[in-house]
SEDO-897237 format. One record per residue (C-alpha): residue number from 1; residue in one letter; x, y, z. Coordinates in nm, 4 decimals. Example, Ala and Ser with C-alpha at 12.3 -4.5 7.8 and 13.67 -1.06 7.14 Angstrom:
FIZA,1,a,1.2300,-0.4500,0.7800
FIZA,2,s,1.3670,-0.1060,0.7140
This chain:
FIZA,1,x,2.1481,1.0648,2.8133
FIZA,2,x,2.1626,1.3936,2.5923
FIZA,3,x,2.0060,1.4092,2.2336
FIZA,4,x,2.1562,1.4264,1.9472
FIZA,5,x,1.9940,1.7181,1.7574
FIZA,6,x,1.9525,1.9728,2.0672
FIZA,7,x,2.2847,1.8396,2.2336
FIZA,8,x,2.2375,1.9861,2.6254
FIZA,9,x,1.8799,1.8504,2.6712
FIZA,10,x,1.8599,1.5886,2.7969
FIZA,11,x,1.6009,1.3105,2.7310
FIZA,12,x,1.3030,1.1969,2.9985
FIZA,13,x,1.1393,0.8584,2.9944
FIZA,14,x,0.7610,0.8551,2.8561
FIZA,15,x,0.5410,0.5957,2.7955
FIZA,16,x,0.3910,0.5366,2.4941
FIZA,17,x,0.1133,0.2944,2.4241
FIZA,18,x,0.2269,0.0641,2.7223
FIZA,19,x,0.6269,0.0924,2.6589
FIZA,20,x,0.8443,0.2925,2.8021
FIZA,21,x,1.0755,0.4988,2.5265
FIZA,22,x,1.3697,0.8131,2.5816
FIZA,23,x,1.2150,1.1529,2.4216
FIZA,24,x,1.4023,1.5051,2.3855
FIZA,25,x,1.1128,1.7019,2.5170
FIZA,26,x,1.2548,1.9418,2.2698
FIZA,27,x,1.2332,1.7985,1.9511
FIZA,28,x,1.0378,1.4647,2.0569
FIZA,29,x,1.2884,1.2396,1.8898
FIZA,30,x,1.3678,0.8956,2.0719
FIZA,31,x,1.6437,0.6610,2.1844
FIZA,32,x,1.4922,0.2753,2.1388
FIZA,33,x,1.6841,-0.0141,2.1848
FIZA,34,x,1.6915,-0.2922,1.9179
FIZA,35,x,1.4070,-0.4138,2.1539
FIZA,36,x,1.2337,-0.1095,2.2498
FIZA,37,x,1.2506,-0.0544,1.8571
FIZA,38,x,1.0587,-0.3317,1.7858
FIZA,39,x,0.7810,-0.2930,2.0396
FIZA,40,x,0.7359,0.0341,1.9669
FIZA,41,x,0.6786,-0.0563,1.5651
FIZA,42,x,0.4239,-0.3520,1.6741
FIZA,43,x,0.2440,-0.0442,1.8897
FIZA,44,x,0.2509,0.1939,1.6054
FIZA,45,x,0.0692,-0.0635,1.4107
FIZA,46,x,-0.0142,-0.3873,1.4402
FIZA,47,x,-0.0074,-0.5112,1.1045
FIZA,48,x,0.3633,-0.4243,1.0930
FIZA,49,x,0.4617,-0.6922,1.3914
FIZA,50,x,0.5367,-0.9218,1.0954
FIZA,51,x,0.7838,-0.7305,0.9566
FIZA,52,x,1.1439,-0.7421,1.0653
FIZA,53,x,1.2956,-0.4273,1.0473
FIZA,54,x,1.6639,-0.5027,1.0562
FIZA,55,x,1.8365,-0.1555,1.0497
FIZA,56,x,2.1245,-0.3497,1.2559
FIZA,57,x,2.2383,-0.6332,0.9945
FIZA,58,x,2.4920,-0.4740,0.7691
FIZA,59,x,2.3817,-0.5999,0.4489
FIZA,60,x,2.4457,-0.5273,0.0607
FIZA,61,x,2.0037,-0.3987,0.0993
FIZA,62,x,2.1141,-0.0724,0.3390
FIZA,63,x,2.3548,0.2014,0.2830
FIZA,64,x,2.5395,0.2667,0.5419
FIZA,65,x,2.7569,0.6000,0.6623
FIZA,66,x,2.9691,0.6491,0.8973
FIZA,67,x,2.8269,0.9946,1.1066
FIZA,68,x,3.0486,1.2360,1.3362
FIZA,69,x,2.7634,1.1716,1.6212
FIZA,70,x,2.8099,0.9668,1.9503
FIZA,71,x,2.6354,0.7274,2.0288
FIZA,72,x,2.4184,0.8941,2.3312
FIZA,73,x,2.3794,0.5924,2.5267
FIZA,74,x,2.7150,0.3964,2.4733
FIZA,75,x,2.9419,0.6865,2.2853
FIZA,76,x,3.0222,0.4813,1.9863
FIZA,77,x,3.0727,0.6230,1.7078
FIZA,78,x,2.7023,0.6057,1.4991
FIZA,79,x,2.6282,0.5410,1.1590
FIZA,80,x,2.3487,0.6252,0.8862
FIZA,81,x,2.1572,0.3701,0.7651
FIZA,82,x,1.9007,0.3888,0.4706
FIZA,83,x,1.6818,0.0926,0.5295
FIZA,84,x,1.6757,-0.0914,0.1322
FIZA,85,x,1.5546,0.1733,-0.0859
FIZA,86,x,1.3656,0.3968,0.1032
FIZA,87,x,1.6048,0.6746,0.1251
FIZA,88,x,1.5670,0.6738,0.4843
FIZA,89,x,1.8297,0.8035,0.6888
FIZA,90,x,1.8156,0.6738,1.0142
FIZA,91,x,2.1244,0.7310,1.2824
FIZA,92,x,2.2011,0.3961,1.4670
FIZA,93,x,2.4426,0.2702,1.6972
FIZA,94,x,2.5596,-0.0621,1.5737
FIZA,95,x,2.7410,-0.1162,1.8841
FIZA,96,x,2.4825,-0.1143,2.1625
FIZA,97,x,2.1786,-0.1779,1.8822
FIZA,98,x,1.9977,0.1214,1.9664
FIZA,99,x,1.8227,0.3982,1.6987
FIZA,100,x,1.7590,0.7407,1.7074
FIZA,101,x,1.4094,0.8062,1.5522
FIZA,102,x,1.2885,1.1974,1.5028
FIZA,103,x,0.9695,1.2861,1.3721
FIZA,104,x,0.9997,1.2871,1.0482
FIZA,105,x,1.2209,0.9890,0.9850
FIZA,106,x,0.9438,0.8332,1.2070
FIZA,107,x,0.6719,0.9178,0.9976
FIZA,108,x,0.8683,0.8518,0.6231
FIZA,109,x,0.9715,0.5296,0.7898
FIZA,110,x,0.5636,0.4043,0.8968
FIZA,111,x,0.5037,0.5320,0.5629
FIZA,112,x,0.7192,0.3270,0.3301
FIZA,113,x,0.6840,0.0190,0.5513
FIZA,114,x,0.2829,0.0728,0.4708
FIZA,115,x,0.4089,0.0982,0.1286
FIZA,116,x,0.5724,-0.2621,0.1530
FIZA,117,x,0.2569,-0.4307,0.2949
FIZA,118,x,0.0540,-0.2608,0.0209
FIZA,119,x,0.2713,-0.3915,-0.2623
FIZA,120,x,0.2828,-0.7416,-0.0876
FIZA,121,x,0.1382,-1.0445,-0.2998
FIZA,122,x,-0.0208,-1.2875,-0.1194
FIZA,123,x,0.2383,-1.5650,-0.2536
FIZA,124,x,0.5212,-1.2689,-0.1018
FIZA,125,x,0.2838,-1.3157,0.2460
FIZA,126,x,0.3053,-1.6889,0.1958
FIZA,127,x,0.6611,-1.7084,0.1125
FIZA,128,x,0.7660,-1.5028,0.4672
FIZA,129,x,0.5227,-1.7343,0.6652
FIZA,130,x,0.7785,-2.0183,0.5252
FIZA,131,x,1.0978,-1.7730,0.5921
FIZA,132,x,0.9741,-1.6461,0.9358
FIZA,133,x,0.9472,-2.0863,1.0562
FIZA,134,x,1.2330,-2.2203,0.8987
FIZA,135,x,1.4668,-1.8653,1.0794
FIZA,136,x,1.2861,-1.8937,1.4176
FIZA,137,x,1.4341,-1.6463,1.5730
FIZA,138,x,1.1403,-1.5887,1.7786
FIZA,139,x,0.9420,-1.7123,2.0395
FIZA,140,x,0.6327,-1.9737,1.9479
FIZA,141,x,0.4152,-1.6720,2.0607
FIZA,142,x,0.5163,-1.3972,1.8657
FIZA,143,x,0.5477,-1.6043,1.5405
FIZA,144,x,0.2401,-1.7345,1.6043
FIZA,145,x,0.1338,-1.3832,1.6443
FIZA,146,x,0.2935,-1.2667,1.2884
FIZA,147,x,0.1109,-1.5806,1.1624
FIZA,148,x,-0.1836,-1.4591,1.2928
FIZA,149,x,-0.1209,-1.0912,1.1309
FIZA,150,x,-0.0138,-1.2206,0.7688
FIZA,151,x,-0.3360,-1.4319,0.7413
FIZA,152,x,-0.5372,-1.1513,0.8287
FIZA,153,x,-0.3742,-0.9169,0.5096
FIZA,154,x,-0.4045,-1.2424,0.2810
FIZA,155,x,-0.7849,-1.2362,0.3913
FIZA,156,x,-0.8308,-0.8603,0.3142
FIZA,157,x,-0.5865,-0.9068,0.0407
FIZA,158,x,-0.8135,-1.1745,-0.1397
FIZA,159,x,-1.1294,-0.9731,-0.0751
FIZA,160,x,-1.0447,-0.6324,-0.1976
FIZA,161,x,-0.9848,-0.8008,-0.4823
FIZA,162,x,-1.2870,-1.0672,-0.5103
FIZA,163,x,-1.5410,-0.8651,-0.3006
FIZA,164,x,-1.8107,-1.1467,-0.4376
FIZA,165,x,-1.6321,-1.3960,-0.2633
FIZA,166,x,-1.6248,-1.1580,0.0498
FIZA,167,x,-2.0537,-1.1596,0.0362
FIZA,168,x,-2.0424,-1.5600,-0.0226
FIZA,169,x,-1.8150,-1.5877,0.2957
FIZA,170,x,-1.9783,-1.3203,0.5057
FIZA,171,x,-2.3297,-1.5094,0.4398
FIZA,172,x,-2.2186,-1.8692,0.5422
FIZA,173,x,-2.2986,-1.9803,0.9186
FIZA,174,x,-2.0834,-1.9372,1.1396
């Protein structure tokens, strides 16, 4: 499998943080599966494993373009897809689910999905805790894991903003 952006090199397995992804050694950008994609945002940071990233749905939320690239592990055709409005470009391969992620779209993308978490109300956290059961696409674990993650930013959520009720809390026995 050859990348992309330096076309004749090709790309070597590395592990990162316990998963196995396809760099360039080049450039350092990365082939992930739709799976791989996933793990590899949970790694990046854990507060994000709530958040479904769905850069494969083709929905009236992303922009999509058609690109002249190949696909570099199935050689279909690839397309650009701005994830909602974070003018985002990131090359995916709706065919075989996989994404190309360089550098910088890696870091703009960690960045605005910070963004999202930041801006989140806690009736927004509530509301996907609802949306996540009632979809149930995943296992009992993982939403039980994204349960666990969401009541975490509602706690730090409520005491950033009531840091009284933070001292009250912190004093009672445990």
């Amino acid at each position: 499998m050859k990348c992309i952006n330096c076309k004749d090199v090709q790309l070597v397995f590395k592990s990162y943080k316990g998963i196995t992804v396809r760099q360039c050694p080049k450039c350092e950008s990365m082939w992930l599966t739709k799976k791989e994609f996933r793990e590899f945002k949970d790694k990046t940071d854990e507060f994000l494993c709530w958040l479904d990233v769905e850069l494969w749905k083709k929905n009236e939320l992303h922009k999509i373009v058609k690109t002249d690239n190949s696909c570099p592990d199935c050689s279909a055709l690839m397309y650009n897809v701005e994830y909602h409005d974070s003018h985002i470009s990131l090359p995916v391969c709706f065919a075989c689910q996989g994404v190309w992620l360089d550098k910088t779209n890696q870091e703009k993308l960690f960045d605005y999905l910070e963004q999202l978490i930041t801006a989140e109300t806690v009736k927004g956290f509530v509301s996907e805790i609802g949306h996540d059961m009632k979809k149930g696409a995943e296992t009992i674990k993982e939403e039980m894991r994204d349960l666990k993650t969401i009541l975490v930013l509602i706690e730090y959520r409520i005491f950033s903003r009531f840091p009284t009720l933070e001292k009250i809390v912190s004093g009672l026995p445990k």
